[in-house]
N, C-alpha and C positions, 0 to 999 in steps of 0.2 A: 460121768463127769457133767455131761450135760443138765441132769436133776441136781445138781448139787449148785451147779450155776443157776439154774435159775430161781432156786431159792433163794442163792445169795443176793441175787435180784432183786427179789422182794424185800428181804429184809433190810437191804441199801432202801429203796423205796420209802419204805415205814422210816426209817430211820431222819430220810430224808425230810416229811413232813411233820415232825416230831419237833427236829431243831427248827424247821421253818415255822412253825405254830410258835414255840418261844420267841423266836425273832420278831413275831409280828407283835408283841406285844408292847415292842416300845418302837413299832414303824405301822402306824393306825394307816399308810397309803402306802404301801408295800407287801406286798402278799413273798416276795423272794426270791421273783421269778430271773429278774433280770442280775443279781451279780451274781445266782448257785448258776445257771450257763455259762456265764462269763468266766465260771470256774472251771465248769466244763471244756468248755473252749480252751482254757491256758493249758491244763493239766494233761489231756487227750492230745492237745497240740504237738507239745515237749515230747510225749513219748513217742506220737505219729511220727515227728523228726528225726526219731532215733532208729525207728524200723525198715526192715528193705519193704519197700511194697511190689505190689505185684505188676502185673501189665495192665494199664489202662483201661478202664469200659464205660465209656462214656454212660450210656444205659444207665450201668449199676448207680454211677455218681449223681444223675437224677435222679433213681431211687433213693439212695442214703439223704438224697436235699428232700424228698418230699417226705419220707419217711419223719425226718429230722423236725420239718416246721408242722406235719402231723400231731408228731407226738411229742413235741417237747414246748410249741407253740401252744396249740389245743390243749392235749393233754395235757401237759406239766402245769399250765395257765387253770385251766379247771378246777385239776385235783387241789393247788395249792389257794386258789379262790373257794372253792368249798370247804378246805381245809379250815380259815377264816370265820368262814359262813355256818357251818353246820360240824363242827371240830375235825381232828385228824381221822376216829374212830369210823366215824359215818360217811366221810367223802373216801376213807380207803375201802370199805365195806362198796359204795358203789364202782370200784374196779375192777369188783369181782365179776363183774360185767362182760370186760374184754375178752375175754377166751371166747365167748358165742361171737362176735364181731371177728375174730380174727379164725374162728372155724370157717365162718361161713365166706368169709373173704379169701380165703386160704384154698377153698374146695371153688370159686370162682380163678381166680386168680393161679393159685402152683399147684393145683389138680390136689391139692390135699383131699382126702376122701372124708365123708360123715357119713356113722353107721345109723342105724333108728335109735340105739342103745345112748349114743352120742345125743342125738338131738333131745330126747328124753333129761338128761344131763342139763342141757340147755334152757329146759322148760322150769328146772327146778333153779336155775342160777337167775334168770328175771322170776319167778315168784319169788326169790328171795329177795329182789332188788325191791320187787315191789312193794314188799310185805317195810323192808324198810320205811319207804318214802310213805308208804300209809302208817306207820306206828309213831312218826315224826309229827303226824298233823296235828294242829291246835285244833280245839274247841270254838275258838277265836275266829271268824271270819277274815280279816285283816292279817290275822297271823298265821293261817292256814295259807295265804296268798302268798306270802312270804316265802312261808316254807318250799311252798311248791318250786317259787323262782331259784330257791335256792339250789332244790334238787337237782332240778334241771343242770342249772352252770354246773353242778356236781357228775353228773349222768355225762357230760362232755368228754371226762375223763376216758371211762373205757368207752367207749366211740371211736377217740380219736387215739388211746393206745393200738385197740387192737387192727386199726387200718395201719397201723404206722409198724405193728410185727410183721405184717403182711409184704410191704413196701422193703423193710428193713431185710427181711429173710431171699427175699426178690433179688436183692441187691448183692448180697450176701454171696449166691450161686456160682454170681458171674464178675465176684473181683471179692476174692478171699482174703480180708482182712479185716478181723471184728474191730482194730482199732481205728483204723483211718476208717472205716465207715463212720465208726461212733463219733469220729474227730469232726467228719464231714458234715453230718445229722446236726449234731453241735453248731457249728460254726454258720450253718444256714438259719437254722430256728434263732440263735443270738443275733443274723442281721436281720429276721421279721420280726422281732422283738423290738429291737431298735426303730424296726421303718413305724412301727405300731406307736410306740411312746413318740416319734416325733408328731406322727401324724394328729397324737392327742395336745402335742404342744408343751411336753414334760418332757423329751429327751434331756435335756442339761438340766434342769434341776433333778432328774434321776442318775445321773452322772456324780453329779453332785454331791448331792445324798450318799450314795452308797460309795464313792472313793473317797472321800473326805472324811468321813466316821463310818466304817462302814459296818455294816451287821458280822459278828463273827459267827453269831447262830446261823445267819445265810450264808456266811461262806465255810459254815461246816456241812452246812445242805448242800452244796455246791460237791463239795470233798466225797459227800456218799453219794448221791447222784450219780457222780462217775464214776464209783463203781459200782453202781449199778447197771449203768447205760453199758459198760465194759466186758459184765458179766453176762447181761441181754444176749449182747449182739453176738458173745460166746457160745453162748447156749444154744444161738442160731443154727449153730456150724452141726451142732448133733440131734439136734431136735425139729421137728415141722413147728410152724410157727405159735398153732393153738394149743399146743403143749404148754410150749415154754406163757402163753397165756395162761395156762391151768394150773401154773407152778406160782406164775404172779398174782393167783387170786390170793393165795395165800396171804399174802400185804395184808390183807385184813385183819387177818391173827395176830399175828406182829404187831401189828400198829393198837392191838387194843393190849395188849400185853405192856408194851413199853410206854402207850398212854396211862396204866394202872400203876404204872412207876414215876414218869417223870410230871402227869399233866393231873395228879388226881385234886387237884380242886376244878380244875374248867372239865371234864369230860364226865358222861352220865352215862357209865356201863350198865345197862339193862337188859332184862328179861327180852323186851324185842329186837336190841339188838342181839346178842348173843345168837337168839333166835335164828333170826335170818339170816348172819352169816354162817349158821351149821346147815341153815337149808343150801346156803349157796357154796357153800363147800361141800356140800354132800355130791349136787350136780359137778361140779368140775372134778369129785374123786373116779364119779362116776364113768365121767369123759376122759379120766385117766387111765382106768382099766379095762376100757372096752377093747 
């Protein structure tokens, strides 16, 4: 059950930046961040209110908030700013990332263990990352500069996923309920989302904006998202945390799959991507069957 949720994880994921990448097309200052949480938030809410939950732990509840503004602040802000930047294909290809981040957090943090066999895994999942961000470079001085800044906001994504499986599985242990966690994660990343946009001095015209006309491509992103975040935090319950990282490298696949369907005028399936993500899928099959 647990491999099966965390694919479906993924494939919410892909799915997720897919309608977020249309949406942006007619929101040139909206990447989608801020109404698909808000969906998160509603949706995760309603059902949180419907379930018994369990006893209290304080603890856990600061995990699920830090895990939440981790990975849905950082990360989600990232992946869907690179999403923008550098298309859906190439910023999910760099979340292939998170599984080495969430091993090595995982074996700090919940005594998860790494074999050599594992770390090996991990060598071939950043050359693959790498191999990306250098098959992207221009010839261009200026555009190579670009690129680079691009990668980087891109590279945010698994970083701050894979601290956030870590946090999230943490949390997980010691107050068992993948939904009110997800509800929790949710509803803390949606109020440093908010403190972030006031702080720029856009919170009410991003108000605005998105309740007034709002995006339904974002609030279809919103819709898969949480089940994804739903499916995640599932997957938690049966799997150590770098696993279910190793299930969502997968995202990458997916996302180039359903870019060859729904995005094929803006996306450029190539030889170096394909590339890199079978290097970087090789490493995380690797760290699967060790």
């Amino acid at each position: 059950m647990g491999f099966i949720l965390g694919l479906l994880a993924a494939l919410s994921f892909s799915a997720t930046s897919i309608l977020a990448r249309i949406g942006q097309r007619t929101r040139p200052n909206d990447d989608g961040v801020f109404i698909s949480v808000f969906v998160n938030v509603v949706l995760l809410g309603v059902a949180a209110a419907l379930t018994t939950w369990p006893a209290w732990d304080t603890a856990a509840m600061v995990s699920f908030v830090i895990g939440g503004v981790i990975g849905t602040v950082g990360g989600r802000t990232s992946l869907l700013r690179g999403v923008r930047l550098i298309g859906p294909s190439r910023s999910n290809a760099m979340v292939t990332g998170a599984p080495v981040v969430a091993a090595f957090a995982g074996w700090l943090v919940l005594g998860e263990h790494i074999r050599p066999v594992e770390m090996l895994g991990g060598a071939l999942v950043i050359g693959g990352v790498l191999w990306l961000i250098s098959a992207r470079s221009s010839d261009d001085p200026g555009s190579r500069r670009a690129s680079l800044i691009a990668y980087l906001i891109a590279a945010g994504a698994p970083l701050s996923f894979g601290l956030a499986f870590v946090f999230r599985k943490w949390g997980l242990e010691r107050f068992d309920s993948s939904l009110v966690g997800a509800w929790v994660g949710s509803t803390s990343a949606f109020v440093g989302i908010m403190l972030l946009e006031a702080g720029r001095s856009r919170l009410g015209s991003r108000v605005k904006e998105n309740f007034r006309s709002p995006s339904w491509w974002f609030v279809g992103a919103g819709v898969t998202s949480t089940v994804a975040l739903l499916s995640q935090f599932t997957a938690f319950r049966y799997l150590e945390a770098w696993v279910v990282g190793v299930l969502q490298a997968t995202q990458a696949l997916w996302t180039i799959g359903l870019s060859l369907i729904f995005l094929r005028q803006e996306e450029r399936i190539d030889a170096s991507l394909v590339g890199s993500v079978a290097l970087v899928v090789s490493g995380v099959v690797l760290i699967a069957v060790a």
